[in-house]
N, C-alpha and C positions, 0 to 999 in steps of 0.2 A: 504494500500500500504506500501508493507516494504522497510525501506530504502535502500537496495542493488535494489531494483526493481525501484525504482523512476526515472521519466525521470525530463531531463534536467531542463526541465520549472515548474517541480515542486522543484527541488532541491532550485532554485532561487526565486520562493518564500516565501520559507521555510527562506532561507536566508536574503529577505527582510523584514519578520516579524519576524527577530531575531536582525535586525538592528534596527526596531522600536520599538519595546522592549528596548533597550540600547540607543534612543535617551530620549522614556520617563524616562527612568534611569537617564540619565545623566540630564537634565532641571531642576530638582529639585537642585542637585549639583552645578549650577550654580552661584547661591548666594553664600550660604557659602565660594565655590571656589575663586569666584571675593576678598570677602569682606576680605578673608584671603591676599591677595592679593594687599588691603588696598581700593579696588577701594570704591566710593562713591553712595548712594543710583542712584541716577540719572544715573550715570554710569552702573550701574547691569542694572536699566529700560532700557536704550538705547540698552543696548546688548538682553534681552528679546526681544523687538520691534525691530530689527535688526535679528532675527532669525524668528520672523515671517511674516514678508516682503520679508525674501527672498523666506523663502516657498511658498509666496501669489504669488509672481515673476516668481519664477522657476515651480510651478504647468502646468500653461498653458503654459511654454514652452517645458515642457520636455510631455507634452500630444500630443504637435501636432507634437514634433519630435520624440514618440512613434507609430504616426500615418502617419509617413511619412516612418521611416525607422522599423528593425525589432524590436518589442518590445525586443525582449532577448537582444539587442546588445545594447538598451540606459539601458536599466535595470544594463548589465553586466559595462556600465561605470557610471553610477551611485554608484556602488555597491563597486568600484574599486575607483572610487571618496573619498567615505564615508569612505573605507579602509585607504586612505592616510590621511585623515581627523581624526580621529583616532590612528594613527598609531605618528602623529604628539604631541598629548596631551599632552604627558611626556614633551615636550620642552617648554610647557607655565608657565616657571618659573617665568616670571613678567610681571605683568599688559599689558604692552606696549605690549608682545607676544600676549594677546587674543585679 
């Protein structure tokens, strides 16, 4: 399938596995980031364990409100989510921002 030909629902998948790609990107970064940052070993952990409780949180909710409403539509605010999310980075100039 060439990408002028691709429908919608696959454009948005394309885009969420290009989202997950750049989250495993960025985790590893996290450290270094923090600790330039000054923060303290304990501090980096809590923030690790803090991104994945939310994932363990937000799985089953964004499943049954996948299953409630149209998939494309939580997808596109999820995606739209992760955009601001993102788009926000460059303003984590200190510790207290992340």
């Amino acid at each position: 399938e060439s990408l002028a030909t691709m429908s919608p629902t696959s454009w948005l998948l394309l885009i969420t596995c290009i989202d997950m790609v750049g989250v495993g990107m960025m985790i590893p970064l996290l450290t270094p980031f923090t600790r330039e940052l000054g923060a303290s070993a304990t501090l980096i952990g809590l923030l690790g364990s803090i991104f994945g409780w939310v994932q363990l949180v937000s799985t089953p909710v964004l499943g049954y409100l996948s299953d409630r409403f149209p998939r494309r539509t939580v997808l596109l605010i999820c995606m739209g989510t992760a955009a601001v999310g993102y788009a926000l980075i460059p303003a984590f100039a200190s510790l207290p921002a992340v």
